[in-house]
C-alpha positions in Angstrom: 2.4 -8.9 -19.8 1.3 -5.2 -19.4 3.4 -2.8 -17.8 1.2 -2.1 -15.1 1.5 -5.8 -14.0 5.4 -5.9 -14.5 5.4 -2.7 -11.8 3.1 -4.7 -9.5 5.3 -8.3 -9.7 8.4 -5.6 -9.3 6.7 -4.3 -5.8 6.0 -7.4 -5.0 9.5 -8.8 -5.2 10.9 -5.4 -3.9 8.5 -6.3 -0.7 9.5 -9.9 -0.6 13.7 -9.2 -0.6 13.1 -6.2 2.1 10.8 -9.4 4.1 13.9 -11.7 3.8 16.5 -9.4 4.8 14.7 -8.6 8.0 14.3 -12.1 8.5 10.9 -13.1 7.8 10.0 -16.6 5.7 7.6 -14.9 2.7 6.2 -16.5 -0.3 4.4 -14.9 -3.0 0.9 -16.4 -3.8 1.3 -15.6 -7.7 -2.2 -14.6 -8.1 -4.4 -17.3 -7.2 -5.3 -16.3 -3.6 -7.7 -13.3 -3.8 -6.2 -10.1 -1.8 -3.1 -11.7 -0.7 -0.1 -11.3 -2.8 2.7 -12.8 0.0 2.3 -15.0 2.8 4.7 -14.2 5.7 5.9 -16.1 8.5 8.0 -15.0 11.5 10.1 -17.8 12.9 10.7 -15.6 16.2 7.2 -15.5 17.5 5.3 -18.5 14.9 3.0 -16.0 13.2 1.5 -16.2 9.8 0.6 -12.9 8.3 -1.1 -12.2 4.6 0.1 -9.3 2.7 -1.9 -7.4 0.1 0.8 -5.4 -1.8 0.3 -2.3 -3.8 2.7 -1.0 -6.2 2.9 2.5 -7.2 5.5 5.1 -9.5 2.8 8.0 -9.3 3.2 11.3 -7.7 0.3 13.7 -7.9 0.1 17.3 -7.4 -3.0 17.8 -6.1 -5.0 20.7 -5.3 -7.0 19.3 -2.3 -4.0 16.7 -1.2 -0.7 18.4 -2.3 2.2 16.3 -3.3 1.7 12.9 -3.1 2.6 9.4 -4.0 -0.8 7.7 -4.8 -2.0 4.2 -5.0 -5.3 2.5 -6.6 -7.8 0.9 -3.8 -10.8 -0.2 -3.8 -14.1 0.5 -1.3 -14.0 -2.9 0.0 -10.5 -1.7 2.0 -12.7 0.9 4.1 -13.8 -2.1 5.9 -11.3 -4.6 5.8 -10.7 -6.7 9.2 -8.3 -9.0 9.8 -6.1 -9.3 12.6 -3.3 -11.0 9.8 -3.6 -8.7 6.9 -1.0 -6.2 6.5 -1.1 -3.5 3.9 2.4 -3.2 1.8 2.3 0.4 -0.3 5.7 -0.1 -2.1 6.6 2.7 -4.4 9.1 2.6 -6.7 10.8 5.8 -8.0 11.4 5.2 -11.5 14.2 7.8 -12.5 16.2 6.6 -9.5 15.4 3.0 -8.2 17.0 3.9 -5.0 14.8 6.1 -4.1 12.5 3.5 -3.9 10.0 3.3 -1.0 8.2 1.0 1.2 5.6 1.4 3.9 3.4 -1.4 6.3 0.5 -0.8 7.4 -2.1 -2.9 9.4 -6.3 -2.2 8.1 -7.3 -0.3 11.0 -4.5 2.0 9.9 -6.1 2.8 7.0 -9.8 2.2 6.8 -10.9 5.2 8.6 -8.4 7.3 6.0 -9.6 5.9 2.7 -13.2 6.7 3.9 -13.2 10.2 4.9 -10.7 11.0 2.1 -13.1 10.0 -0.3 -15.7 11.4 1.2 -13.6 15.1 1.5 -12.6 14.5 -2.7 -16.3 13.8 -3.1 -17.2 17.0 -1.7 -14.9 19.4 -3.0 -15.4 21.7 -5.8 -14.7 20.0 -9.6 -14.3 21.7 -12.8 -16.7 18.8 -13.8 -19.1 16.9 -11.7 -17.6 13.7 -10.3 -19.9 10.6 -10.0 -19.0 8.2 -6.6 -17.4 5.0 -7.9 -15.7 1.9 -6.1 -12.4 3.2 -6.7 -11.0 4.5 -3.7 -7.1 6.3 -3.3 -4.8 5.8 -0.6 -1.9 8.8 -0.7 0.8 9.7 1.4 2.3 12.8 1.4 5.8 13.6 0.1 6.1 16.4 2.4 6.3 14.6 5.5 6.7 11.0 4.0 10.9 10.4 5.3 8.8 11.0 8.9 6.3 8.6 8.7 5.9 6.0 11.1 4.9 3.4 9.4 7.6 3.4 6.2 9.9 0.3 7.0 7.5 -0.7 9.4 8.1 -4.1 9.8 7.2 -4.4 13.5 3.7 -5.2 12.0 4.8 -8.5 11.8 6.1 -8.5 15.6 2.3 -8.1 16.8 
């Protein structure tokens, strides 16, 4: 097993024991549902949800972005609808494990974002000329990240 998959399986369990303290019933899918890495079940209101997790240990300094923890997507997510897919960004800190981080995030939360942040990196000036790809990245910032709304964001599942 690589070690990028042993950091993904990590996020995936991290996401799975925050899920069961806050009482959710979760299951991980193991890889053999495409896109959906836990399915989640509230027992107070007898939804299903699928989560796509993403696991990350990658801060960036970036001219154009600034500080950031970063995560690997793909085009396919600037278009993504599905009233029971929820987006799990878990980043794991690996110097201090404590420090580790985890944010929910519905696809109309994020489509718009991946698209026109691509589209800005696209356009920006590059000491070498950058050809468009699939590969898409979803940041957020560390400057303003212990204020954003949707870390520990579990009322997702409350919808």
């Amino acid at each position: 097993m690589t070690r990028t998959n042993t950091i993904g399986l990590a996020g995936e369990f991290y996401a799975m024991h925050r899920l069961f303290l806050e009482g959710y019933e979760a299951t991980l899918t193991l890889g053999n549902t495409k896109g959906i890495d836990i399915l989640v079940y509230n027992p107070k209101n007898e939804k299903q949800f699928k989560v796509e997790v993403k696991t990350s240990t990658t801060i960036a300094n970036e001219k154009l972005f600034g500080k950031n923890m970063r995560w690997i997507m793909n085009k396919k997510h600037e278009k993504l609808s599905d009233k029971n897919l929820v987006y799990c960004f878990v980043f794991i800190d690996l110097k201090d494990k404590s420090k580790t981080k985890i944010f929910f995030y519905r696809p109309e939360d994020i489509n718009l974002y991946i698209y026109t942040q691509h589209k800005k990196w696209l356009h920006a000036e590059h000491k070498k000329k950058v050809k468009d790809t699939d590969m898409r990245i979803f940041r957020i910032g560390l400057e303003h990240v212990d204020k954003n709304k949707f870390q520990d964001n579990f009322k997702v599942f409350k919808d």
